[in-house]
N, C-alpha and C positions, 0 to 999 in steps of 0.2 A: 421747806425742810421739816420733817417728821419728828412730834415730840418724843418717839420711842427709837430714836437712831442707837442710842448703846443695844436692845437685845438683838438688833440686825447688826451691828455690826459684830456682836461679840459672837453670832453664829459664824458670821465668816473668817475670823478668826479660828475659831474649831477644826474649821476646813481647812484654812492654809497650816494651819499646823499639825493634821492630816496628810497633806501631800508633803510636805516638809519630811514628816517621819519615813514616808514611802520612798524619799528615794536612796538608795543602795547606799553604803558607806563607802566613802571611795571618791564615789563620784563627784565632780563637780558640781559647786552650786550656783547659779546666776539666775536672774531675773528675766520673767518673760515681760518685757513692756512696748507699748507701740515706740517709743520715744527714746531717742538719751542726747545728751549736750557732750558729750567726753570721745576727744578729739585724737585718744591713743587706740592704737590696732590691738584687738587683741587675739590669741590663736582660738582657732576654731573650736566647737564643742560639739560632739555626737550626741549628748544626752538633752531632750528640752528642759528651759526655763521653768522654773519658779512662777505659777502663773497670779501674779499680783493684780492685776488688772480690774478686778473689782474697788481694790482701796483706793480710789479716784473720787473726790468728792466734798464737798464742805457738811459736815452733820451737824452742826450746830452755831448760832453766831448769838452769843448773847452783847446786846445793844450798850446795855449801862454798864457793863463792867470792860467790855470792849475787850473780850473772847471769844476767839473761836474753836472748835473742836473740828480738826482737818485732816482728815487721810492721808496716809506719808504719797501715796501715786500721783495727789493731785496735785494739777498742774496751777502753773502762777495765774494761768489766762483762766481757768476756770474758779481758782481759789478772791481774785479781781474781782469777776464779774457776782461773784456771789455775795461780798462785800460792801462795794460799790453802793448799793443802792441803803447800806444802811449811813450813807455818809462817812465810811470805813476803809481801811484800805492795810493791809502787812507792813508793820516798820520799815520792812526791806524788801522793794522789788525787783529781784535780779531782771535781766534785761531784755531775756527771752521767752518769750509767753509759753514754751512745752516745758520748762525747767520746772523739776516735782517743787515743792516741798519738802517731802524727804529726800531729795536730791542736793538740793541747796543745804540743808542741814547736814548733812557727812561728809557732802564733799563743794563745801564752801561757796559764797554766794556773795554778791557786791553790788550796789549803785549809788546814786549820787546822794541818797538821805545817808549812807555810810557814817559819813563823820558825825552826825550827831545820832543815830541810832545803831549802830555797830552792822553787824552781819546776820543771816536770819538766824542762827542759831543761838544767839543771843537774847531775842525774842520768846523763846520755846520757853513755857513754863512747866512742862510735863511732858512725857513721850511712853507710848508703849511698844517695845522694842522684840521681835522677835529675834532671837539669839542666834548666836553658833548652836547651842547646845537644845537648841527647838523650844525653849523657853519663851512664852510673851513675859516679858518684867517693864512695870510703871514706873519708870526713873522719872526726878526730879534734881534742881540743886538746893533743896531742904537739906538743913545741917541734919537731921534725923536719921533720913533716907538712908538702907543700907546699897545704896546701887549709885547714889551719887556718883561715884566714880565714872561708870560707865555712861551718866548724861555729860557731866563735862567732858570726857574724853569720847564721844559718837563724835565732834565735830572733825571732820577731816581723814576719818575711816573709813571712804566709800566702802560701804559694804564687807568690809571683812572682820564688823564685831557684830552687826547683825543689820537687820531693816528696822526703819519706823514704819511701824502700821498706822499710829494716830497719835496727833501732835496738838498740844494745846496753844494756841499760841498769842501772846498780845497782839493788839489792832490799834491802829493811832487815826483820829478824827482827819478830814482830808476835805478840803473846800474844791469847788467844781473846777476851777480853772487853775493855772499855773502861767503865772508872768515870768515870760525870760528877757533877761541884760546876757548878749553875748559879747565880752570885755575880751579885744585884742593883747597882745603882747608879742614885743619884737625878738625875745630873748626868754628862755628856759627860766635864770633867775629870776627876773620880775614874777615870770608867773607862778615860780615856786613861794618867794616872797609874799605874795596874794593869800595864796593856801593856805599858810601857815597863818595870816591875820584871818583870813574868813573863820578857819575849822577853832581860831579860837572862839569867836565874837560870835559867830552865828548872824554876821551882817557884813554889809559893804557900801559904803559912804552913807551909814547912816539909813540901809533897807533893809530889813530882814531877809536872810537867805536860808530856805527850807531845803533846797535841793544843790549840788554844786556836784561838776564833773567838767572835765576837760578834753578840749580834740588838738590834736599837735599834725599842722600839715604842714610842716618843714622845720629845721631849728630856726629860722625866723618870723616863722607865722606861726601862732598858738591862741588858742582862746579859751576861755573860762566861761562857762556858763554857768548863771547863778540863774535857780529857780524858785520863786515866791509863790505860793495857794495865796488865788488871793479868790472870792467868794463871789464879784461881778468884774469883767470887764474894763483894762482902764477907757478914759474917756478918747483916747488916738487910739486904741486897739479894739476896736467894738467887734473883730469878730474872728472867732479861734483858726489859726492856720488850718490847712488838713494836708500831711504828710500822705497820705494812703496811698494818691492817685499817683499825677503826674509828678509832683514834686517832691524833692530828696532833702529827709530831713539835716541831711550832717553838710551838703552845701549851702543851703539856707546860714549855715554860721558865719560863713566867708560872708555874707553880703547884707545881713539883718544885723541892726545891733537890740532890737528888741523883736521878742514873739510873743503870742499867746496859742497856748495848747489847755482842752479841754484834760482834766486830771486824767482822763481814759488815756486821751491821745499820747500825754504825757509820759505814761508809766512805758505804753508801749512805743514809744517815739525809735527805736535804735531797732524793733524787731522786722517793722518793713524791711527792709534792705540790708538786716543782718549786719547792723552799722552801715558799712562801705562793701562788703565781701558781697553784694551782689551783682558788682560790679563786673565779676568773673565769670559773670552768665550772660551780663548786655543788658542785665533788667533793669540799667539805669541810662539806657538810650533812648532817646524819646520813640524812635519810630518803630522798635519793639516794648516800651512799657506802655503804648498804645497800644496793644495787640495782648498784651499780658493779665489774664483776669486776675484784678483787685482783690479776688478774695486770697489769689495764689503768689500774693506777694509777701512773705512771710518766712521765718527760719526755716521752720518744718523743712518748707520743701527745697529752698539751697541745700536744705541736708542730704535731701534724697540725690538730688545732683551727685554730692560726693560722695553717696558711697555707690553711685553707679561707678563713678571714677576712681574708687578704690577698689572696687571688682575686673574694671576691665583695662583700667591704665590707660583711658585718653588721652590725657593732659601729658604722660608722658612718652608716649607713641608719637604724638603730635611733633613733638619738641624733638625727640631723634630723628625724623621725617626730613626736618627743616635745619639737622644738624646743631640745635640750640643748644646751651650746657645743661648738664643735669641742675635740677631745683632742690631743694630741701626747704620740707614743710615746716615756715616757724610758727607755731600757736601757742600763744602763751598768756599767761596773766601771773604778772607779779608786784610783789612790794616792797617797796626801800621806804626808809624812815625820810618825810618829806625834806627836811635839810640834807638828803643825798640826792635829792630827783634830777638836778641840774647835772651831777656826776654820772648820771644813766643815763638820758638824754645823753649828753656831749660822748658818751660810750657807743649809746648804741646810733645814731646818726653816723658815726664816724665809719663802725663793723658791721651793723646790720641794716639798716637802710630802707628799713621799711617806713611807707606812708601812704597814709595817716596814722595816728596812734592815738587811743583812747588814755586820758589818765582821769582818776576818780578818788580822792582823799577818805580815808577810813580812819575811825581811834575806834579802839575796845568802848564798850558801854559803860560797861559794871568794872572800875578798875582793884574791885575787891577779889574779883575770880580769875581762876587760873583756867584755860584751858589747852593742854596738854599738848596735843596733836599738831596744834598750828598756833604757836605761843608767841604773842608780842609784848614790847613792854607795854602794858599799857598806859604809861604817861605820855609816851609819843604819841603825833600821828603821821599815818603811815601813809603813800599814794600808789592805789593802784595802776600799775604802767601794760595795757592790755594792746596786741599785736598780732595780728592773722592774717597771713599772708605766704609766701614763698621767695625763697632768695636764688640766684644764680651761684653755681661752687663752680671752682677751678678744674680742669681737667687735672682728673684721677682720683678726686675725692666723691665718695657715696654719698647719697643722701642718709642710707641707715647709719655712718657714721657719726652723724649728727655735730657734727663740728658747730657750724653756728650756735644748734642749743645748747651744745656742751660749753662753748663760750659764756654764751647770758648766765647759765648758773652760775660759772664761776664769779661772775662780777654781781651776782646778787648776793652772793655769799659772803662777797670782801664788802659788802654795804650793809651788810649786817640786816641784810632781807629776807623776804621768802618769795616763796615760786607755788604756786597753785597746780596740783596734781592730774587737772581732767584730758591734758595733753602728755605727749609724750616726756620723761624723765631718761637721766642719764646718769645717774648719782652711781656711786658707791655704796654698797650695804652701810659702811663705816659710815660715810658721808648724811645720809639717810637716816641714820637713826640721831647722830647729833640733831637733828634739823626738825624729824617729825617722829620728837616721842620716848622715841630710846625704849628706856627700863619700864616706864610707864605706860607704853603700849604693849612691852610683853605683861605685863600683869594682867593686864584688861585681856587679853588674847587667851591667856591664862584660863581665865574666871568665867570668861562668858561664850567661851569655843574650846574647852579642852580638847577635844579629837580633832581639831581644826578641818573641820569640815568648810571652812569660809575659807577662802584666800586669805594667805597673807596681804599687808599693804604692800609693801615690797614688792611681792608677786605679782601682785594687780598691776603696779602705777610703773614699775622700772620694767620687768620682766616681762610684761604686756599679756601677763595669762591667764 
């Protein structure tokens, strides 16, 4: 890394706010990126992207204070690996190695360090934001700061109050290995029970637990995994699993009650296989992930899969072929305050029926700060309940109807939850502003996009435009 990274980057800064000004009023604005994680369709656009593609990058790690200065494009896998070697690693790392950085901070981000370090945006000590109104502004949450506003409320605005260009952000020390206990349970409440004594105690019979996240493969089978940095090796574990090749990390839980993963292997342990969802390629058969090059085992390219199948309609060609019912795609991630998780569970096993299901316990950090867009109390903690897959519907019902997701909102809403925006939304304008923002996003809309030249939220995340 170059000690003169600000006059490079603040030249290309010039430049993007150069093509920024060029293009036409009117028109739309989006990002030109090789990558995205956001799982809603949206309509087409004549005009090209916004070419960001340069802001990819880590430009500075300072070791002693355990900062870094990170370009909003780059990615977790590259912002990791850059890290890494200082014995270093992001509070929070979301689960899939193409997810930005500035991706994760507007439009929300999660894993199992969650409950004792919040979500990445919580992390961020500073952001330079280029605007609606073609502005780069240095927000902070300094009481001083006249732009505060617009740092606490960036979280959960994909994109329609502006971009992060470069994000300064904490770094928390990270030992080589990580030791896993994967703790059965035959019944939803025990293991909500657990969550609530782990996320208070930050331990379990007496272990320190650095990491914690859950897999639910039936309402009788569920597990916890609690993960510990520990710095060598225990003495019956002398040598770190490896998910990569032939083996799947998320069956490994059914049949290990202890692992060891290297902190790399670890961060990225769920990106091999996209969790479980590579399963809808066969890349979890032995006699094709023998055949399947190791380096292409990876989100990215599941990604590519679907949006071939969102161009040409395989999966659902296939399915009328063979006469099957139509499917509706459910992707989701949400959160109920964890003395409801047993109430969503027993809901959604009963209506929606997918399996496996990821769950992952989150609290606020700093329960001094508000942030606006996606507001919890912060004296609870909440669990994230994450599901991706596809359900069977009744003859005569659409998949764009969206019934099943129209359902899960409503019962996130009666639990006094929230729902995560990167997939498809079905709210009500009314609906939608109680939930994310209200009056406080139109001010910020206001202030920092007068001509709204960005999308609205709304527009983006319901209206899919």
């Amino acid at each position: 890394m170059r000690e003169d990274w600000r006059d490079d980057y603040l030249a290309r800064v010039t430049q993007l706010q150069r093509s920024y000004a060029a293009i036409p009023a009117g028109t739309p604005i989006r990002l030109s990126k090789p990558t995205s994680n956001l799982f809603r369709p949206r309509a087409a656009s004549a005009h090209p992207g916004l070419d960001v593609t340069s802001f990819d990058g880590v430009m500075h790690i300072d070791r002693e204070a355990r900062i870094a200065e990170v370009q909003g494009m780059t990615t977790y896998e590259h912002l990791v690996a850059a890290t890494l070697p200082y014995g270093l690693a992001p509070m929070c790392v979301p689960q899939l190695k193409t997810i930005t950085l500035g991706g994760a901070v507007t439009g929300m981000g999660i894993e199992s360090a969650s409950f004792r370090s919040g979500t990445p945006h919580e992390s961020v000590i500073e952001m330079d934001i280029l605007t609606g109104a073609g502005e780069v502004i240095t927000v902070s949450g300094k009481p001083d700061d006249p732009h505060r506003d617009l740092f606490f409320g960036f979280a959960n605005s994909y994109g329609s109050l502006g971009y992060a260009l470069r994000l300064q952000i904490e770094l928390e020390p990270v030992k080589q290995y990580v030791h896993l206990r994967h703790i059965p349970f035959g019944d939803a409440k025990s293991m909500q029970d657990s969550i609530a004594q782990i996320t208070a105690d930050h331990s379990y019979n007496g272990v320190r637990v650095d990491f914690l996240d859950g897999t639910v493969f039936s309402a009788h089978e569920q597990y916890l995994t609690l993960g510990e940095m520990v710095d060598a090796p225990p003495a019956h574990l002398r040598r770190p699993s490896d998910y990569t090749g032939m083996d799947v990390y998320y069956r490994s839980i059914q049949h290990r009650q202890e692992d060891l993963l290297t902190i790399h292997d670890y961060l990225w342990r769920w990106d091999t296989d996209w969790f479980w969802c590579s399963r809808a390629f066969g890349a979890q058969k032995p006699a094709v992930r023998k055949l399947w090059p190791k380096s292409k085992l990876r989100s990215d390219v599941y990604w590519k899969f679907i949006a071939l199948d969102r161009k040409y309609s395989f999966a659902s060609r296939i399915d009328r072929l063979r006469k099957r019912p139509q499917r509706e795609p459910v992707v989701q991630d949400i959160e109920v305050p964890v003395d409801r998780l047993t109430e969503f569970l027993d809901f959604f096993h009963a209506e929606v029926g997918i399996e496996p299901v990821w769950v992952c316990p989150l609290k606020q950090r700093d329960p001094a700060v508000r942030w606006p867009l996606y507001e919890f109390d912060p004296e609870v903690t909440y669990v994230n309940v994450g599901f991706w897959s596809t359900v069977p519907l009744p003859d005569g019902v659409q998949p764009a109807d969206g019934r099943v997701n129209r359902r899960i909102e409503e019962m996130v809403t009666a639990l006094d939850g929230r729902k995560s925006l990167y997939s498809t939304a079905y709210y009500s304008p009314e609906e939608f502003r109680t939930i994310y923002g209200g009056e406080d996003y139109d001010l910020l809309k206001t202030a920092y996009d007068p001509d709204g030249r960005l999308l609205g939220l709304y527009d983006k995340v319901v209206r899919q435009r």
